[in-house]
N, CA and C atoms as an extended XYZ file, in Angstrom:
327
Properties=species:S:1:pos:R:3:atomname:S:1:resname:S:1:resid:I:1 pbc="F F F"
N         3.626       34.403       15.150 N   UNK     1
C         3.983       33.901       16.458 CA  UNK     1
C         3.628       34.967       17.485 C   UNK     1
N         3.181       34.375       18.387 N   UNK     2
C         2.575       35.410       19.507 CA  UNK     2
C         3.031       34.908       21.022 C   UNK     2
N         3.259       35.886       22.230 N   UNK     3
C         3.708       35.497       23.124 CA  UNK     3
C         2.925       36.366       23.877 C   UNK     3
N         1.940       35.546       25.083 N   UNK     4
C         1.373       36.731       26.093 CA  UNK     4
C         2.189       36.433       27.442 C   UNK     4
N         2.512       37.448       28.199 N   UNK     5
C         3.110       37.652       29.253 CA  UNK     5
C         2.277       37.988       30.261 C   UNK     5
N         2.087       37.198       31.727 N   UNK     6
C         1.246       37.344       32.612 CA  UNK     6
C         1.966       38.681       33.534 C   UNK     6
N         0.535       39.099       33.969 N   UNK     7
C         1.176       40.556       34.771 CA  UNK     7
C         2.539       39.919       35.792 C   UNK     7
N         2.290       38.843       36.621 N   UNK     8
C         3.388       38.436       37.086 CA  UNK     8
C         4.436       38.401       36.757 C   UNK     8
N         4.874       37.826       35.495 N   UNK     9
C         6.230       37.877       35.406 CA  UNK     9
C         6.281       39.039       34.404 C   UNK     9
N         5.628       39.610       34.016 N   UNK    10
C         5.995       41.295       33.773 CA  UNK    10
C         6.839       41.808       34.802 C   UNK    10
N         5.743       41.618       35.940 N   UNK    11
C         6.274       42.440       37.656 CA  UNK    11
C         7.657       41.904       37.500 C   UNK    11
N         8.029       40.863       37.372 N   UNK    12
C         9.133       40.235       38.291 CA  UNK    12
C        10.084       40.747       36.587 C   UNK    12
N         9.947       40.547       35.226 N   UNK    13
C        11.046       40.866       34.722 CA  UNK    13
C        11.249       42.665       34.721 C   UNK    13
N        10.443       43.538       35.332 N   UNK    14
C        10.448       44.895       35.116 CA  UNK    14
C        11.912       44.986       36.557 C   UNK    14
N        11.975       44.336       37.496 N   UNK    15
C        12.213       44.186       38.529 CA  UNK    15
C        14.112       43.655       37.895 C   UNK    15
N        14.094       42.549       37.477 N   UNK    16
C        15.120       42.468       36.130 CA  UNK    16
C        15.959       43.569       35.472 C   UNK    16
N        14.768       44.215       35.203 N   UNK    17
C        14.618       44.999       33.551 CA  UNK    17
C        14.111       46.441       34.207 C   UNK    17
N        14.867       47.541       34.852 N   UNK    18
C        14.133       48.124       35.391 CA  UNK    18
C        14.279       49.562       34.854 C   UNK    18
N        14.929       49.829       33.702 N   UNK    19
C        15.257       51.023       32.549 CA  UNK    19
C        14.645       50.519       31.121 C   UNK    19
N        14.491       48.968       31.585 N   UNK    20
C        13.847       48.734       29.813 CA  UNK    20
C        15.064       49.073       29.076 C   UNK    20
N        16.021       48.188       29.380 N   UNK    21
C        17.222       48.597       28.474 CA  UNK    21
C        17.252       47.452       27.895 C   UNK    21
N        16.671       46.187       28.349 N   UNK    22
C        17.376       44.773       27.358 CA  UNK    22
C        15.910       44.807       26.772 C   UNK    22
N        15.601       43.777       26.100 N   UNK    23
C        14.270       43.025       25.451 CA  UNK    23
C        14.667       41.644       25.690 C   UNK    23
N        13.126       40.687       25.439 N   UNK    24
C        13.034       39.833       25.463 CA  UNK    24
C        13.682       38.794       24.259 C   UNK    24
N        14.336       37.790       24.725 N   UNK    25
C        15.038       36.779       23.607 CA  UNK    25
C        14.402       35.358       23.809 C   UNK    25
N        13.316       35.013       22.723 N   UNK    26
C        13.474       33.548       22.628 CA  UNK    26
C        14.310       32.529       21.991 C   UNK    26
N        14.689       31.678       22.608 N   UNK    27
C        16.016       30.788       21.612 CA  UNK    27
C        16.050       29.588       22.577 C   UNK    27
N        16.431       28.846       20.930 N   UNK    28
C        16.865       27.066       21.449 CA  UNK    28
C        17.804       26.910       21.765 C   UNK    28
N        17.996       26.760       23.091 N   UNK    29
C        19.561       26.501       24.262 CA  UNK    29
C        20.039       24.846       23.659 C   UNK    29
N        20.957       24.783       23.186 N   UNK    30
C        21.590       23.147       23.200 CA  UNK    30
C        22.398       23.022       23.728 C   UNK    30
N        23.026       23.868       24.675 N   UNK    31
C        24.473       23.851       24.727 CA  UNK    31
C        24.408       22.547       26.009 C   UNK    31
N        25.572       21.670       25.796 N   UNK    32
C        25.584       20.270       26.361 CA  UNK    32
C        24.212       19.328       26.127 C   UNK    32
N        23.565       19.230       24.910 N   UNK    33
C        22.290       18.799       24.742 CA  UNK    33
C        22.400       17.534       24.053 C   UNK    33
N        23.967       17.817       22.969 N   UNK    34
C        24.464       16.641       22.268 CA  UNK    34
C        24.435       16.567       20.549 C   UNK    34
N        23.325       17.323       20.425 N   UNK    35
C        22.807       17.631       18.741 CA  UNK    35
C        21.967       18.792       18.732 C   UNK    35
N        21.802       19.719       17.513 N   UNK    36
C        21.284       20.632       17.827 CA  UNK    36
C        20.034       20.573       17.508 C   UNK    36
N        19.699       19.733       17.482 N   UNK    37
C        17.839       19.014       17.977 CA  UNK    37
C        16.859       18.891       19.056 C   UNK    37
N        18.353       18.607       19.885 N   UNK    38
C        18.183       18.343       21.204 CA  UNK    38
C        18.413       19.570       21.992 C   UNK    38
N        17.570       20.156       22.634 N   UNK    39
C        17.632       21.378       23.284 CA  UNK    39
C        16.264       22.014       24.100 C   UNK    39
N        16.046       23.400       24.639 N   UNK    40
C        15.185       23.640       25.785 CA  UNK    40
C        14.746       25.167       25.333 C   UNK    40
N        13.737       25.288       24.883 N   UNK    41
C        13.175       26.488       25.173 CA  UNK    41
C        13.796       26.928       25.371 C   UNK    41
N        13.823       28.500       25.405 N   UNK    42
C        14.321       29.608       26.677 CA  UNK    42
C        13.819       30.744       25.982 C   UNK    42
N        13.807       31.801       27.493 N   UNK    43
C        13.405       33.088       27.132 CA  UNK    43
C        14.694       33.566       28.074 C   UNK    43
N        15.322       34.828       27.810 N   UNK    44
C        16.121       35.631       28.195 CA  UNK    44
C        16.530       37.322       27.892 C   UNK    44
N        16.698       38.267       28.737 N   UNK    45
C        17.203       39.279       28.604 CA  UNK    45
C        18.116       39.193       27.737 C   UNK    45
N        18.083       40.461       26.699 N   UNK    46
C        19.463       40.569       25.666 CA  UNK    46
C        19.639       42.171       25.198 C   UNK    46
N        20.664       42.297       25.108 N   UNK    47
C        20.848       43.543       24.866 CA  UNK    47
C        21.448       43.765       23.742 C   UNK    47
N        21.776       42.621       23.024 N   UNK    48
C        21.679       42.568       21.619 CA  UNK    48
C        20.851       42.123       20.492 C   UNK    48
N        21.115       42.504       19.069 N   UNK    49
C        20.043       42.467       18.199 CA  UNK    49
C        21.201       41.625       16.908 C   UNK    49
N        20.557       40.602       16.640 N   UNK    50
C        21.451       39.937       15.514 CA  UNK    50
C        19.984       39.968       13.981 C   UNK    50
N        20.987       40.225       13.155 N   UNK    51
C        20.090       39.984       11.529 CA  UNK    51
C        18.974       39.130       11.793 C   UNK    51
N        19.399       37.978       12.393 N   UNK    52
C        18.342       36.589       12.409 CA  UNK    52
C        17.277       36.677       13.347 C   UNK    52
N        17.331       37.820       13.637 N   UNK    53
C        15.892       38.027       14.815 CA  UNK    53
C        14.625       38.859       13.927 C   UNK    53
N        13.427       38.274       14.885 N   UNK    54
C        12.419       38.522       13.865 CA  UNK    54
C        11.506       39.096       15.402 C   UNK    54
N        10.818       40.126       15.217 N   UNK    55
C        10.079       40.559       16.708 CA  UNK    55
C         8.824       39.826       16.502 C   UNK    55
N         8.568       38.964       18.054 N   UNK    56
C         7.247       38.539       17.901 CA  UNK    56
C         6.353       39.035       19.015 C   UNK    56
N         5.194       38.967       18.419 N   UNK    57
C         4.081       39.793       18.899 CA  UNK    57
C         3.644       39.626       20.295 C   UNK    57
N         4.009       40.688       21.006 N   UNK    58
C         3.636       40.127       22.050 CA  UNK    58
C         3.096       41.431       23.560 C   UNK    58
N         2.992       41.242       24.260 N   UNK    59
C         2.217       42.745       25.414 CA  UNK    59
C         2.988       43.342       26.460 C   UNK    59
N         4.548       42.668       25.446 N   UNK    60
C         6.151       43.348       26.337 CA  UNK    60
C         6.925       43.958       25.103 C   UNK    60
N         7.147       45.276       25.660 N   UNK    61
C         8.213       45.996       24.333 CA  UNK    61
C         9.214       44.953       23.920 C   UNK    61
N         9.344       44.914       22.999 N   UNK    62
C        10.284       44.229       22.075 CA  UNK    62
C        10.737       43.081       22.483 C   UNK    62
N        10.128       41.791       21.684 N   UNK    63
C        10.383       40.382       22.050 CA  UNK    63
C        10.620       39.960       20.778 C   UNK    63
N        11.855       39.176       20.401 N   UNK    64
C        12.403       38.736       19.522 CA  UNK    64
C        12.333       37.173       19.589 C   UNK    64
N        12.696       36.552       18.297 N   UNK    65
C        13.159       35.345       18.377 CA  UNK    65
C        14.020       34.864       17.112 C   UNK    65
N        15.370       33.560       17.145 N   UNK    66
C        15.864       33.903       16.266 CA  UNK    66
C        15.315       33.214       15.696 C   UNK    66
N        14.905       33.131       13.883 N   UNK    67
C        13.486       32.621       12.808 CA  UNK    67
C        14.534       31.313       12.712 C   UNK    67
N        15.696       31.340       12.890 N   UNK    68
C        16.350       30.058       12.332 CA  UNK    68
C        16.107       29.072       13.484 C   UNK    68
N        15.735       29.511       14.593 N   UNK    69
C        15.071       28.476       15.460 CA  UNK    69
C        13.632       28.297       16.081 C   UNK    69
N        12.725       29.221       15.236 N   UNK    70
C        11.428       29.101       15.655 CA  UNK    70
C        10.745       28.039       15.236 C   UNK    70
N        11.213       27.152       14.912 N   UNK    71
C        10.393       25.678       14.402 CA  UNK    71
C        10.389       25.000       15.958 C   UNK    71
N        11.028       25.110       16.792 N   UNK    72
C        11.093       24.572       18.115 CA  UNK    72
C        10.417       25.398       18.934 C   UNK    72
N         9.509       26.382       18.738 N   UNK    73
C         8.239       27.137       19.532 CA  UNK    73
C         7.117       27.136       18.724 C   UNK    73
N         6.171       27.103       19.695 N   UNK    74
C         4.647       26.798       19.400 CA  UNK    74
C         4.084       28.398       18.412 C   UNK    74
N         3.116       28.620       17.939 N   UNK    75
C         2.463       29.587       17.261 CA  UNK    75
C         2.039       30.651       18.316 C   UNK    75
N         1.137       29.791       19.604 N   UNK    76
C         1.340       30.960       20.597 CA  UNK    76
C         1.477       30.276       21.644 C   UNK    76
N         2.197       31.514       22.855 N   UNK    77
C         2.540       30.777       23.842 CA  UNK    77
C         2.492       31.689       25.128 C   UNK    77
N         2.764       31.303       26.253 N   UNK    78
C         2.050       32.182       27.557 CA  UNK    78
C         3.507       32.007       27.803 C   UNK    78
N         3.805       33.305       28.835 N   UNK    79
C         4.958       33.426       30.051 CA  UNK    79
C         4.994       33.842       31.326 C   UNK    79
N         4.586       32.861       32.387 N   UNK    80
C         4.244       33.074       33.700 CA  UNK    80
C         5.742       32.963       34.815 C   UNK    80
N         4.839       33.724       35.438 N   UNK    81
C         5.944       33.359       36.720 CA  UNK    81
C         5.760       32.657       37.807 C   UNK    81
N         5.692       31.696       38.415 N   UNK    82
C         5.361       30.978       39.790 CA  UNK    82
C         6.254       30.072       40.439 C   UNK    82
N         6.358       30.154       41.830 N   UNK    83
C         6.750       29.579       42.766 CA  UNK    83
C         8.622       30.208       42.312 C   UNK    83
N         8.842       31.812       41.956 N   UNK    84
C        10.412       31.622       42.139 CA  UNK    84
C        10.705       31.415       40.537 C   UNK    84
N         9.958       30.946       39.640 N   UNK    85
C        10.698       30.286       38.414 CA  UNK    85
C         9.659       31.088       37.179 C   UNK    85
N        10.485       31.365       35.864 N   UNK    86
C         8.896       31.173       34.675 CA  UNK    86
C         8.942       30.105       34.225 C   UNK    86
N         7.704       30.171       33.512 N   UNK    87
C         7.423       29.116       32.802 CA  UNK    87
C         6.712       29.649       31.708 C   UNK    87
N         7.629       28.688       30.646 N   UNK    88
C         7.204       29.085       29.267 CA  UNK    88
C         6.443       27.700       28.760 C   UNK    88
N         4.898       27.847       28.355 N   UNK    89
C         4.094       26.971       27.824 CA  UNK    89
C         3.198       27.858       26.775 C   UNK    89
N         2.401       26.712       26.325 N   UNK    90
C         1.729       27.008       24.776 CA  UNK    90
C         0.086       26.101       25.131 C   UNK    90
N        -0.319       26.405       24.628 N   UNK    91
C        -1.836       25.720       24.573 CA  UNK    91
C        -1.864       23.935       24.886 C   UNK    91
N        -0.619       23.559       23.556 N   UNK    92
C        -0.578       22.444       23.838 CA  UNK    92
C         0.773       21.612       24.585 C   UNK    92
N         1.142       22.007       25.380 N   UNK    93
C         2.474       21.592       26.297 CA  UNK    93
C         3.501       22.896       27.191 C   UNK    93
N         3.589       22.211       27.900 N   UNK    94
C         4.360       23.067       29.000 CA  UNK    94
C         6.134       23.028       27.919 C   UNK    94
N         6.804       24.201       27.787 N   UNK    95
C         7.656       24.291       26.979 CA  UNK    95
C         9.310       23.918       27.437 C   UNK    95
N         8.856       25.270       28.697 N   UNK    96
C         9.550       24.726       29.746 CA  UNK    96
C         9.404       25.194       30.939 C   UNK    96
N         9.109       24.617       32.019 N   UNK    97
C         8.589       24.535       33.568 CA  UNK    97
C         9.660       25.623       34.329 C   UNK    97
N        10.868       25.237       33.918 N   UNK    98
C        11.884       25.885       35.290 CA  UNK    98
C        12.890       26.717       34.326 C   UNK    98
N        12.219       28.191       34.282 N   UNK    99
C        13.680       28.800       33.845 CA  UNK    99
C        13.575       30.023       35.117 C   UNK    99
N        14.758       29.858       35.759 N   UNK   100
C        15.156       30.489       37.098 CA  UNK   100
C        15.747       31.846       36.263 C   UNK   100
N        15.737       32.763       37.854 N   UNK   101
C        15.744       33.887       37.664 CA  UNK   101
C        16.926       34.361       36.774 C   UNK   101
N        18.087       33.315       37.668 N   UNK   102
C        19.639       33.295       37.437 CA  UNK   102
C        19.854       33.076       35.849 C   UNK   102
N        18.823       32.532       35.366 N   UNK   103
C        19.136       32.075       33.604 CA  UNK   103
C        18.602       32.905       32.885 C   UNK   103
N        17.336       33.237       33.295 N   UNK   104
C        16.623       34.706       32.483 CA  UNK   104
C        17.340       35.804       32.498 C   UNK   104
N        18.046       36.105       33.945 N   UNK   105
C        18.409       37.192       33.585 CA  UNK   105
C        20.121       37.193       32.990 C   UNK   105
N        20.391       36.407       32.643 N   UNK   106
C        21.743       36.108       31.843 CA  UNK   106
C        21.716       36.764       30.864 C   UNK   106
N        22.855       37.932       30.621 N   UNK   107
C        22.561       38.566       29.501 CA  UNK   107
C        23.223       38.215       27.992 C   UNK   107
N        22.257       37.798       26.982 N   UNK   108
C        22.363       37.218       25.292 CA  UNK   108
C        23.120       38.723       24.851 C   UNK   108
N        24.277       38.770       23.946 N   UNK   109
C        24.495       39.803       23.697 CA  UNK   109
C        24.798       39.147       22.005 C   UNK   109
């Protein structure tokens, strides 16, 4: 699994992230989704490290994801920033369009 990060939202999570004290967290959000099937991408700041994380490859120090939910992300995938928001997409589908600043930078512990 691979994740490239556009200089943009580098800029904007260094801005976040400005000691490089958290890393990157990918994970399947369900919470109010209904089943845990049903759920949204996400990428987020974390400053914790659980067993179930696996680092995936990517052109930002340390980006994780947890393996018990990587069946719900693509093999590779881009992370931009535009208009205010990122957006996490993959070759073949936009993953997810609107994750605001306020949710990224929520800290996963």
């Amino acid at each position: 699994m691979e994740i490239t990060i556009t200089n943009d939202a580098i800029e904007e999570i260094n801005k976040l992230n400005p000691n490089n004290q958290y890393h990157l967290l990918l994970w399947y959000d369900t919470a109010g989704c209904g089943c845990g099937v049903s759920g949204l991408p996400m990428v987020q700041l974390t400053d914790g490290q659980d067993i179930t994380y696996k680092e995936v490859t990517s052109n930002y120090p340390q980006t994780f994801i947890d393996e018990e939910q990587a069946i719900f992300f693509s093999k590779d995938m881009k992370l931009d920033f535009t208009n205010g928001m990122f957006r996490l997409s993959s070759p073949e589908e936009i993953l997810n369009p609107f994750i605001s600043l306020q949710r990224f930078s929520e800290r996963i512990s």
